[in-house]
DOVEXDO-384865 format. One line per 4 residues: for each residue x, z, y of C-alpha. Coordinates in pm, 1 decimal. Layout:
X,Z,Y; ...
//
This chain:
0.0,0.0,0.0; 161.6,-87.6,338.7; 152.6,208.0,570.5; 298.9,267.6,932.8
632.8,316.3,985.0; 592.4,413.0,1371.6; 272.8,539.3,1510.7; 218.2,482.9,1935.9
111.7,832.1,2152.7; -65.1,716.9,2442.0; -104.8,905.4,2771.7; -406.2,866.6,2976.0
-547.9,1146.5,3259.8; -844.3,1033.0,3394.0; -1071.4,735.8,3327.5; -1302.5,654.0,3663.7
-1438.0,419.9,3907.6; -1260.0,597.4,4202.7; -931.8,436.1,4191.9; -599.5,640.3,4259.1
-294.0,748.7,4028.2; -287.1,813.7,3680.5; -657.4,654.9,3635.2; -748.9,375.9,3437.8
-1107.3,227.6,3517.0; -1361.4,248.1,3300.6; -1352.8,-161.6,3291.6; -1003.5,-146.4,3157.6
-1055.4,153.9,2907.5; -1292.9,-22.2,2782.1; -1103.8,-338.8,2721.1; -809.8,-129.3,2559.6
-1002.2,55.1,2308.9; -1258.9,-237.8,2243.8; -907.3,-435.2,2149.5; -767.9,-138.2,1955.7
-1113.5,-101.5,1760.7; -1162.3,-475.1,1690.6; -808.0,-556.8,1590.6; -805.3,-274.3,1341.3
-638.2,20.7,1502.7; -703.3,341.3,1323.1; -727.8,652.8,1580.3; -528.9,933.7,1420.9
-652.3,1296.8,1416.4; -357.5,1544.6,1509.3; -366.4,1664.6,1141.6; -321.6,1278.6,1052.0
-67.4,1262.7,1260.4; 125.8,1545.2,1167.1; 94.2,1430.0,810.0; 224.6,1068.0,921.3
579.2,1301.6,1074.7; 625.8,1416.2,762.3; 596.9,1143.6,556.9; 232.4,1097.1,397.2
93.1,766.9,451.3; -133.8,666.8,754.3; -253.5,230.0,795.5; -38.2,30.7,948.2
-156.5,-38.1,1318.1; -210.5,356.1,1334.4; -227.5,522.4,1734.0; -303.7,852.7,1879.3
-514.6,841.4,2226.8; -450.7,1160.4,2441.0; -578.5,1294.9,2760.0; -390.0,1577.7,2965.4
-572.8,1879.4,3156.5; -941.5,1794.3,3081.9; -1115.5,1607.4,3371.8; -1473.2,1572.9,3422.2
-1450.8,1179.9,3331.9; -1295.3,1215.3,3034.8; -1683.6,1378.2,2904.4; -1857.0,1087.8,3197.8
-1668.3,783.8,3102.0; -1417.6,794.3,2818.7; -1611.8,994.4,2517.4; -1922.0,728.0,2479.2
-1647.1,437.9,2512.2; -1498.4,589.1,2255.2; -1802.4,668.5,2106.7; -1929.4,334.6,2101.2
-1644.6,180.4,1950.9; -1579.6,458.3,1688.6; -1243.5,581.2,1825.2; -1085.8,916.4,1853.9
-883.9,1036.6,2123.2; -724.3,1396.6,2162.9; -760.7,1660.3,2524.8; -450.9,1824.5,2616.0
-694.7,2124.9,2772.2; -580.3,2357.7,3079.5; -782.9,2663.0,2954.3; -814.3,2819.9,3328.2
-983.0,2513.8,3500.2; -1251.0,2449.6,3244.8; -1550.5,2657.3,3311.4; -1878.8,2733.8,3174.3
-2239.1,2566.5,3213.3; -2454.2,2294.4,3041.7; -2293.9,1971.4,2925.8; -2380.8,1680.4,3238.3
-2494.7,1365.2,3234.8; -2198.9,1095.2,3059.8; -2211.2,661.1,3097.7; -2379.6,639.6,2775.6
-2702.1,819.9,2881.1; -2940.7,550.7,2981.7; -3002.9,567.5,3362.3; -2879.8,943.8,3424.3
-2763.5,1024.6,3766.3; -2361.3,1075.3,3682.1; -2164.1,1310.0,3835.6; -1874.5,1271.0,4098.9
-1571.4,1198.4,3954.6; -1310.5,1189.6,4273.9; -937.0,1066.7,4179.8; -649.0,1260.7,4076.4
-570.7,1351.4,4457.8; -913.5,1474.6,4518.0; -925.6,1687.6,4193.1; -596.2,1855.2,4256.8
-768.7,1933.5,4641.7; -1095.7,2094.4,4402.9; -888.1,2270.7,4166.7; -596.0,2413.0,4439.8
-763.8,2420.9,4814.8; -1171.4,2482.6,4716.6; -1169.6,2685.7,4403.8; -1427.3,2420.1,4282.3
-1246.3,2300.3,3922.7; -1588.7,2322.1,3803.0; -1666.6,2006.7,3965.5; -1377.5,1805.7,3820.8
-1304.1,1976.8,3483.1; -1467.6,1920.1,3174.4; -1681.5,2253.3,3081.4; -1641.7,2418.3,2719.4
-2015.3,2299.1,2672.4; -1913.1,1931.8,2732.1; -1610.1,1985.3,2517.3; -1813.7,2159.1,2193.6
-2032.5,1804.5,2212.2; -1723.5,1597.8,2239.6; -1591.6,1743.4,1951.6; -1909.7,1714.3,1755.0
-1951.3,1388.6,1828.5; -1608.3,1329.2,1723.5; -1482.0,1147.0,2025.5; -1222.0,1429.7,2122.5
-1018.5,1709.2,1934.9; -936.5,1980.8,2216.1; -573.4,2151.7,2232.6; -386.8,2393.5,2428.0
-213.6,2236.0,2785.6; -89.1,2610.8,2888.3; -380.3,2843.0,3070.0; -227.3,2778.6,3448.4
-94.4,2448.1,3414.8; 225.2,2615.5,3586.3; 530.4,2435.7,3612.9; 781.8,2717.0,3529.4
1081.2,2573.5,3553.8; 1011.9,2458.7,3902.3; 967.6,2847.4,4019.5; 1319.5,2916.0,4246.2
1183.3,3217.4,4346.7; 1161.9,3350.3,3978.2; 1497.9,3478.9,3760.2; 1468.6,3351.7,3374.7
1348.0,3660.6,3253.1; 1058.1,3598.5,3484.7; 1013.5,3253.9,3389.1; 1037.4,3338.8,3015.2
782.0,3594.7,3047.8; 512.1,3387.9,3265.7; 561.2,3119.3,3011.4; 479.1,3365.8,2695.3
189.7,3528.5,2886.6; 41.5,3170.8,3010.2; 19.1,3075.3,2651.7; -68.3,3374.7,2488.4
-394.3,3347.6,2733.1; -456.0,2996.3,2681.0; -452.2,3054.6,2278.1; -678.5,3331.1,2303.7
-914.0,3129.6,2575.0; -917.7,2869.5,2300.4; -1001.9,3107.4,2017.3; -1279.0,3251.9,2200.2
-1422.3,2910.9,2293.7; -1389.8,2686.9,1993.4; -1281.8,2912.9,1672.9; -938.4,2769.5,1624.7
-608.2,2703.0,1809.3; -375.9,2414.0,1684.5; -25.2,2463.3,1642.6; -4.0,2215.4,1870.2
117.3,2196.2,2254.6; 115.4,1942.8,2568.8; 360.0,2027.4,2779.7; 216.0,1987.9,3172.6
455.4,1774.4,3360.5; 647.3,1720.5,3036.6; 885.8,2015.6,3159.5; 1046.0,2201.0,2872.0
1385.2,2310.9,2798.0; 1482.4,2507.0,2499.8; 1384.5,2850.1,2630.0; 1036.3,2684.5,2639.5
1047.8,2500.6,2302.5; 1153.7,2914.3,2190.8; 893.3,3077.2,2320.0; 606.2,2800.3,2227.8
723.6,2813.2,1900.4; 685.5,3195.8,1869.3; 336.7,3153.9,1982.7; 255.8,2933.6,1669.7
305.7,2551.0,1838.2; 527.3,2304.4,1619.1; 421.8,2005.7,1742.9; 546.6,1945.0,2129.5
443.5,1675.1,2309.9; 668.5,1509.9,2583.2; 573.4,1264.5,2928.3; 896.1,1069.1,2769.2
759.7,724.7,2725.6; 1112.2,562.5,2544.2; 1128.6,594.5,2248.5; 932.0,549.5,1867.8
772.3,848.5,1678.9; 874.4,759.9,1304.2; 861.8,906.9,1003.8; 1057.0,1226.1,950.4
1075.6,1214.2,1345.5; 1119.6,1582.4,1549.5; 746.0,1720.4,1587.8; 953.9,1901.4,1868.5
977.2,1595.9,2080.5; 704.0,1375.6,2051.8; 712.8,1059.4,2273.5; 407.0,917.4,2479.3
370.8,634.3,2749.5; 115.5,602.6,3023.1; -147.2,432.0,3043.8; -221.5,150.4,3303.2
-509.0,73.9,3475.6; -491.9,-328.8,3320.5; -647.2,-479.6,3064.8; -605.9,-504.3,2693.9
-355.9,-772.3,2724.9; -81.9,-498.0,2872.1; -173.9,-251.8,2600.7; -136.1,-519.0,2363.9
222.1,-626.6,2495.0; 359.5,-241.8,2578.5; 281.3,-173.6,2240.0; 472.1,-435.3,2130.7
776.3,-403.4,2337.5; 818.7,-26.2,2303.1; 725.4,-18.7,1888.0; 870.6,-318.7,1728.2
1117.7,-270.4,1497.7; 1354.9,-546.1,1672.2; 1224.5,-520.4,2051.0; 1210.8,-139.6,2068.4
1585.7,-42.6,2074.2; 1641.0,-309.3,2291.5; 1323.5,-210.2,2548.1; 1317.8,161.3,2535.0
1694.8,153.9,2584.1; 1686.5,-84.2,2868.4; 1404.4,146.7,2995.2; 1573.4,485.9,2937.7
1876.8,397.1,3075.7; 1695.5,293.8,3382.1; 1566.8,636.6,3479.2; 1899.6,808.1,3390.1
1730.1,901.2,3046.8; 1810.6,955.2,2742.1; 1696.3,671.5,2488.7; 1523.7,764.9,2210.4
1500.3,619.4,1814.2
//
């Protein structure tokens, strides 16, 4: 039986019709996974996935769809794309910004009123400057369908979404420490809300260094995954460093040729090396 040898991690944050950074439109989402779904893509599960690392077999045009932090239209627009076209896609969740309240109206309800989804620049002024992240996060109610429905799988992005490393004013004890107390809160936010925490972990920003990779794995987390877009996750590769690439808001076509460039067994090397060495970083397998 042929099976993958390489399996793609892709990176989206928002899908929405107000246009800004980091969002695809719902247009071009729709074009990507209606391509991936037609042309015989298989959307892994995490626990797929993790089986693919260490060596079980998974088909051979096999991808994992993520989301980071949990935005409103991810629930509005993304889940009944994916819904429609039978796909599953994972949320990398920031615990503290989703709320509580009945699930809202999504795209694939008939003529419901939708809710506001503003870009990435206006949710960051909701979450920071208004205290309003209700208004651009997903809610737990909206991620309990979403699961049911089995559009989404929901695991930990950190409680606070704080980017420790980045604290000056804090010593490395004090980093260390806010670190093990953000996720020790965003595990037991998770627990409370949906039964189960995953062993594994987004980190936000993709900063890490190895007193971060320590202290995540003493919380339980095994698989880590990274903002570094260069490089293939193969068989027997590190569930420690786990390699994803953005999203762009295009159509299918650019999917269709990323994929190509950045997986293929001859091209890949050749592109993510090119790539890496570009942004002064390192290349990876």
């Amino acid at each position: 039986m042929r099976k993958a040898r390489s399996v793609p991690v892709l990176m989206h944050h928002h899908v929405s019709p107000s246009p800004g950074m980091i969002t695809v439109s719902p247009a071009n989402f729709e074009s990507q996974i209606a391509w991936l779904a037609d042309t015989g893509w298989t959307s892994l599960t995490l626990d797929q996935y993790a089986g693919f690392l260490a060596g079980k077999p998974v088909p051979p045009k096999s991808i994992v769809i993520t989301f980071d932090d949990g935005y409103l239209d991810n629930w509005v627009y993304a889940h009944p794309i994916l819904q429609a076209h039978g796909m599953h896609a994972v949320v990398f969740a920031v615990t503290g910004w989703m709320g509580q309240g009945p699930a809202r109206a999504h795209a694939g309800h008939a003529g419901a009123v939708l809710p506001a989804t503003p870009d990435h620049r206006g949710c960051e002024d909701a979450i920071f400057r208004q205290g309003q992240a209700d208004r651009v996060m997903m809610r737990w109610d909206e991620a309990r369908a979403a699961i049911a429905a089995g559009t989404f799988e929901v695991h930990c992005h950190t409680h606070s979404h704080t980017r420790w490393l980045q604290r000056a004013d804090l010593d490395r004890g004090q980093r260390r420490s806010g670190l093990d107390a953000d996720l020790a809160t965003a595990r037991q936010v998770l627990q409370q809300e949906l039964g189960s925490v995953s062993d594994t972990l987004c980190w936000p920003y993709g900063d890490f260094d190895a007193d971060h990779v320590e202290i995540a794995r003493a919380h339980g987390f095994r698989y880590l995954h990274t903002t570094h877009p260069f490089g293939r996750n193969r068989i027997g590769g590190d569930p420690g460093h786990i390699y994803r690439f953005a999203v762009r808001d295009r159509p299918a076509s650019w999917l269709r040729r990323r994929i190509a460039c950045s997986y293929h067994p001859a091209l890949a090397p050749l592109f993510n090396g090119f790539k890496a060495r570009r942004r002064g970083l390192p290349a990876g397998p």
